[in-house]
Every structure is written in C-alpha cells, then in structure tokens.
N, C-alpha and C positions, 0 to 999 in steps of 0.2 A: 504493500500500500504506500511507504514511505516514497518508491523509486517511482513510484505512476505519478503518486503528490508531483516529487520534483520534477519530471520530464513534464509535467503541464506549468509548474510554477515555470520553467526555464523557456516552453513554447511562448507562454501567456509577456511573459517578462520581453524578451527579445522580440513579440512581434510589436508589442508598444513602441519598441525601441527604433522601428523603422522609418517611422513617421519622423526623425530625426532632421531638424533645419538645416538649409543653408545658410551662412552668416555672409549677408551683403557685403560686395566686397567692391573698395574705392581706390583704383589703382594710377599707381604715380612714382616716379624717377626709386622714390624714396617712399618705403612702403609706409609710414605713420605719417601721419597727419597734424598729431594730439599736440597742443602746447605740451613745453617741459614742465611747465609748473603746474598746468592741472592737471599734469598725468604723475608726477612727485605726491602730491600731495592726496591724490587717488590711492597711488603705492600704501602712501602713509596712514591709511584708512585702513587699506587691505592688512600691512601687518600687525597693526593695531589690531581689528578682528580676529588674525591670526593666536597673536598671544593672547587674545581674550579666552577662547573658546580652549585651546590647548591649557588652558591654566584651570578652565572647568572641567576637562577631563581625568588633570592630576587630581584635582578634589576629589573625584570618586575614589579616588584609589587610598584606602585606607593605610595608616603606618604599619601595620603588620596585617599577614594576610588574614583573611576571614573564614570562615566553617568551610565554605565548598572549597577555595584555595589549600587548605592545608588537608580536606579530604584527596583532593585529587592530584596534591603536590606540585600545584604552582604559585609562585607570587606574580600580580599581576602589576603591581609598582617597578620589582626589578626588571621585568621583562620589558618592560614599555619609553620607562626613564632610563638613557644608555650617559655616558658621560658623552661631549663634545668631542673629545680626539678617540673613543671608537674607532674604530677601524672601518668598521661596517659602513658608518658615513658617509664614506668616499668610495664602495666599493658595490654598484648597486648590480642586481642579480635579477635577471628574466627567465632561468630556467627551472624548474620542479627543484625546490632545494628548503630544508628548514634552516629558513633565513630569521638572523634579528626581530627582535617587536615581541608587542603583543599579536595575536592573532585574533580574529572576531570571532570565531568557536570560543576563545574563552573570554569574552566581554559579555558583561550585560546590556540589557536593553538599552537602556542608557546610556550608557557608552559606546555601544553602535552608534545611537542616533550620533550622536556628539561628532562622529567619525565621518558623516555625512556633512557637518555641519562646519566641518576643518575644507573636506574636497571644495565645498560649496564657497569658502572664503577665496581658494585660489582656481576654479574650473570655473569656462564658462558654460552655457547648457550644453552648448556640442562637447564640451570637454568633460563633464559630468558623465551624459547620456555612456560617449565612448568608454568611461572609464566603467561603468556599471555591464556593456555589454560584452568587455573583455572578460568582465569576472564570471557572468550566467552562461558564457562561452564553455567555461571549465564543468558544465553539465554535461554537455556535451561528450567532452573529452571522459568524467568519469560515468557515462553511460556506456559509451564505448571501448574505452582502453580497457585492456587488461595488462599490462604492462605492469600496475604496481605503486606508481608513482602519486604522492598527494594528490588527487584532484577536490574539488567543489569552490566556492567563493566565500567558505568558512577558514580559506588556510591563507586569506589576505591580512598583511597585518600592520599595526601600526607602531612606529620608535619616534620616539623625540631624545634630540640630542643635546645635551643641556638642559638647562630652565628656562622654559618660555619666562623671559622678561622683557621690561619696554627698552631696556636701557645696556641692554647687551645679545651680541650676538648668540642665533640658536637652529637648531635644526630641527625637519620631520621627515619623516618619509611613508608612503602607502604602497605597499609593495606586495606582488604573490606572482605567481605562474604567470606570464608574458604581459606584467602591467611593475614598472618602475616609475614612482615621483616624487622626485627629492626637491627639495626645499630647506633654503636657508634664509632666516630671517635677521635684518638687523634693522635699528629703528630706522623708521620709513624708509625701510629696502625690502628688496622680494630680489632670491633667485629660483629660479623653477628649473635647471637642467641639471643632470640629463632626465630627459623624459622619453620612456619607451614603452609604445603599445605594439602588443600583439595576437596572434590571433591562428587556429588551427581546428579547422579549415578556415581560411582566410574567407573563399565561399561557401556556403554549404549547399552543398549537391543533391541536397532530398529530404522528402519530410515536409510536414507545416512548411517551414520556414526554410525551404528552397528557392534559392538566390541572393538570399544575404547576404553582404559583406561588411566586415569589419574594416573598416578604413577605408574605405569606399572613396571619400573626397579626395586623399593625398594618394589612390590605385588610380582616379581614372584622371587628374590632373597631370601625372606625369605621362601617360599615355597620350593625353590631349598636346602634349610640350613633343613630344619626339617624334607625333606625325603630325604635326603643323610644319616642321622644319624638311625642305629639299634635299634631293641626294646629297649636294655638295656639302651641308652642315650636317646632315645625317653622316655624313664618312668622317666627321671633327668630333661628334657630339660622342657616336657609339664605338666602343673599345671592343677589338674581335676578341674571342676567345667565349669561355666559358664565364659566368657570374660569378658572384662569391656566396658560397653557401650560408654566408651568415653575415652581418652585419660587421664593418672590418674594424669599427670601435666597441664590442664588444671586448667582455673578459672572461668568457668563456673558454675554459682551456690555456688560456693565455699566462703565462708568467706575470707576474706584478711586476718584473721589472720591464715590461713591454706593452704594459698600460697604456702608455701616451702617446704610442707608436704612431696611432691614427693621425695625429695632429701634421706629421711630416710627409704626409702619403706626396707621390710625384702628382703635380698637374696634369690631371686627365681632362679629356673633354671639351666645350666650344664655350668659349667667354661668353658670356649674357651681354655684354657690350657689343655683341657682332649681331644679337637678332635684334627681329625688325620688331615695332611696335606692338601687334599684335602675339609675336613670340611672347615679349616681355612681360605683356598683362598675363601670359598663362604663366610664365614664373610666378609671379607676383600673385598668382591662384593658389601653387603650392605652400609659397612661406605663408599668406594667411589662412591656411588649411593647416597649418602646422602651428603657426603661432595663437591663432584663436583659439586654440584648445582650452587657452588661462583667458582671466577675466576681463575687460577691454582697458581696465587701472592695467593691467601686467602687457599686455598684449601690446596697444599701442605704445608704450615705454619703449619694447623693445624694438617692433618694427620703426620705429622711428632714427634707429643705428646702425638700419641696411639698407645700404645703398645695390638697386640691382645689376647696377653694371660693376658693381665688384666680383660678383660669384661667377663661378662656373657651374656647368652642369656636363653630366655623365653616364653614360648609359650600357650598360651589359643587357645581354640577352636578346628577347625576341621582343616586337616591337607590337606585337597582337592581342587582345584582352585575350589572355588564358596560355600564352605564354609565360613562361619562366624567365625574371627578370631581377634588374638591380637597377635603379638610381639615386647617385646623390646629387645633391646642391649643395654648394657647398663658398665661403666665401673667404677672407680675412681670420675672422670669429664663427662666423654663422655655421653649422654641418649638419646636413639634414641627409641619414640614409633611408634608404626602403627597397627592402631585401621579400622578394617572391620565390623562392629557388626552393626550400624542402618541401617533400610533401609532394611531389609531379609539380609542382609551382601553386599550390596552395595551401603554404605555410606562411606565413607574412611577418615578419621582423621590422618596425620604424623606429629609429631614435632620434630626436634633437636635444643634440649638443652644442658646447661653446668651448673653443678652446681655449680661451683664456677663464670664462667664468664657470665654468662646471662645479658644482656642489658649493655657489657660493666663493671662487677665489678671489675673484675682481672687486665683490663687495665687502669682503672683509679686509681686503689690503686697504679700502677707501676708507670704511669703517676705521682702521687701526692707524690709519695716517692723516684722520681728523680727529682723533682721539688722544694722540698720544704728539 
C-alpha cells in the first residue's frame, strides 16, 4: 500500500510540476539590467531573511537530544550545525552518497517546513519548482532501481556552517542524489554557487508522465544556440570526438588535489562576440535559464557582471533532440556545463559555477578586507 501511496504521491506531485513558467526574458549586450543599489540592498533583504529563518531552525533543535533522538541514536543539532572550515563546505556531492547535514527523514514537521522556507528565501518559483522535481524524480529511480543505493526525497539534507548571524560570515547547503546548493552568507551578500541539478531519466519514456523533462529550458536553449548557427561557426563552435561522460568540474573520482583543474580547461569553441544578434539573445536564453533559478534580489546582481561577448561556447556530440550531448558557456568567471551523455543520453548533469567565487571566495575576501 505504502509503494502504490508513493508512485501516485510522485505521479500527482511531478504532473503539477509541468505546468512550470517561463520567466520573461529582456535581452541586452549585458544580461542585468537592475541598478547596483536596489539590487544590494535587495541582497541585503535576502540574507537578512536568510539568517532569520536559519536561526528559527536552530531553535528547534534542543541542547541535548530528545526521546526519539537518543531512541534511534541520532543528535539532530550535531548533525545539522557543522563548524565553518568543515571540509564538507567546499566539497559538494551529486552522486548517491551519505553526505553531511541533517536529512529530512529525521526532521520534524516543522522543521521540514522551515527547510522550505530557507529554499524559498534564495529560489525563485522556476528554481523552487526544479528543485522539488529533482527530488520526487528519486521515486522514480527507487521504484525502479535495484541496485541498492539510497533513493527517495527523505535522504535530502540540510548543514549550516557556522552561526547564522547578521554580523559574520556563514554557510548552508541543501543537498541529496543529483541536487547541490550551496550558499554562503555574509551581511548583505549572497553566494549561490556551485549549483547543480540533475536528473535520470532526464526524459521519461513512459507512464503518466511520458515526456517530461527535467531541465527542459537550459536542454532545449542550447539546442536552439547550435542550430541557429551555419556550417562555418558550427565547425568553430563543435569539438569532434566523443562528449564527456560527466561534467569536467565535477569531483567525482577526482583527486582533491585536481579540484580546480576545470578552471584552466584550453579555449574550446566560437566566441559569442563573433555571433550575430539573434545568436546572442539565444545565449542570453541560456545564462537566464541558469541564473533565474535564484531570486530576481540574486539573479539580476549577478547577471549584471556578464558581459556576452566575453564567453565562449562549446559543443560535443550530436546536434538533434535525443542525441547524446555536452555544452558549456563559459566566460572570465561565468561556467555553465550541461552534460547529456549517460544513460543512451538521458542522464542529465548541469552545474553553475564561478571561478573565482565558488562557495562564497570572492565575498569573503570582500567581506575580510572591509573588515579588517
């Protein structure tokens, strides 16, 4: 009875989900628009809320554990409160792994909602929506799989690093099976990367809910970008060979000491300075399909520090919906992959990152050199 429950909660849940907006989009040399100061001061809202609601969560959490904690031998304070230089902070994980945090199997109602209530200070609805149907995806996978591995959207979990306060730098993260978002807070600052959704079946093939896709906007914008473009930038744009099986800034398998590797990859691909007008707004589809994901306080902040004729873009694989494929965008700072390739090409892997500010480095250096 439980498993019929869930495959209708996870039908009923993901076909809501489809109904999902697009977020208008106003395209220009320079993707933001927003003044700096009512977009600061926006921030300044957001991480206020931030530390508000994080600071209601620690109040649930009693100084020692409670009846069902020491029946079932967990503390739900240690597990959730990590210290600031964790390790875990800087090292975030998309694959089936008992990662950091609390988990939402063992929060109360209450502190679920609360957890909603954190996403909701930094997603906007498209970023929310995606972030809810990455996790009812994992139905999917543990109706299916036998393989073994954690599934369901109860093994999501939440860490804050530090004390949320107003007055000093701190971190969270929401994290489970192919959904990474890390966040670092310091007064009136927001960092949100890396941020990685994913997704398996990228489409699903059968059932109710035959033809879905997860990430649908940033699947069929790059597609819309690489046959817009003529043979001759199609022979600049797309690199022969085989795609890359995963995402190339991942840490999967990766030695720590080859973390940062991604940051020096050679220049692939056709400058976004060389396409014509109509190219460009389809760039400019991708990074706001990637950057909307956060709230329009976070969003336009950032797109306001890309310029599109910095980036490049890049292309592996085939060039046809349901092809096996890779591309990135990628700029100065800016690096947006999106990885099709496991799975016959519907396994889906996207991350935006920054290379200089990933978990928060740019704004803590800022932070520490107005500070001190």
């Amino acid at each position: 009875m439980r498993n019929k429950h869930n495959r209708f909660f996870t039908s009923c849940s993901l076909a809501a989900l489809l109904a999902l907006a697009v977020v208008p989009l106003a395209y220009a040399e320079h993707a933001g628009d927003a003044s700096t100061e009512a977009s600061n001061a926006g921030i300044g809202q957001v991480s206020a809320d931030m530390t508000r609601i994080a600071q209601a969560f620690i109040a649930t959490l009693g100084e020692q554990p409670g009846g069902i904690e020491n029946a079932v031998g967990y503390n739900r304070r240690e597990l959730v409160a990590l210290p600031y230089e964790d390790e875990a902070r800087t090292g975030y994980v998309y694959w089936p792994y008992l990662r950091k945090g609390l988990p939402l199997d063992f929060m109360s109602a209450d502190q679920r909602s609360l957890v909603h209530d954190m996403l909701n200070t930094a997603l906007s609805a498209k970023g929310y929506l995606s972030t809810i149907q990455v996790m009812q995806m994992e139905k999917i996978l543990q109706d299916t799989e036998v393989v073994g591995f954690p599934r369901g959207p109860e093994n999501y979990t939440l860490a804050f690093f530090g004390e949320p306060t107003e007055d000093a730098a701190w971190g969270w993260r929401f994290e489970g099976h192919h959904l990474s978002l890390n966040f670092t807070v310091a007064p009136g600052e927001v960092s949100v990367t890396p941020a990685f959704f994913g997704a398996s079946p990228a489409k699903i093939p059968n059932g109710v809910l035959a033809g879905f896709r997860n990430q649908r906007g940033t699947h069929e914008a790059g597609l819309a970008l690489i046959n817009a473009m003529d043979t001759s930038q199609q022979a600049v744009a797309i690199v022969a060979g085989d795609p890359p099986n995963d995402i190339l800034s991942g840490h999967l398998n990766v030695p720590m000491e080859s973390w940062e590797d991604w940051k020096n990859l050679p220049a692939q691909g056709i400058q976004v300075s060389r396409l014509n007008a109509v190219q460009k707004d389809l760039v400019q589809r991708i990074l706001a399909e990637v950057v909307t994901t956060y709230r329009p306080e976070i969003s336009s902040a950032y797109l306001q520090q890309i310029d599109v004729n910095d980036l490049r873009f890049v292309w592996f694989g085939g060039t046809n919906d349901g092809e096996a494929h890779y591309y990135r965008l990628e700029g100065p700072d800016f690096f947006f992959e999106y990885d099709l390739v496991q799975g016959m090409g519907n396994h889906v892997h996207a991350v935006w990152r920054s290379k200089s500010g990933d978990f928060g480095s740019d704004l803590l250096k800022q932070h520490h050199a107005e500070n001190h």
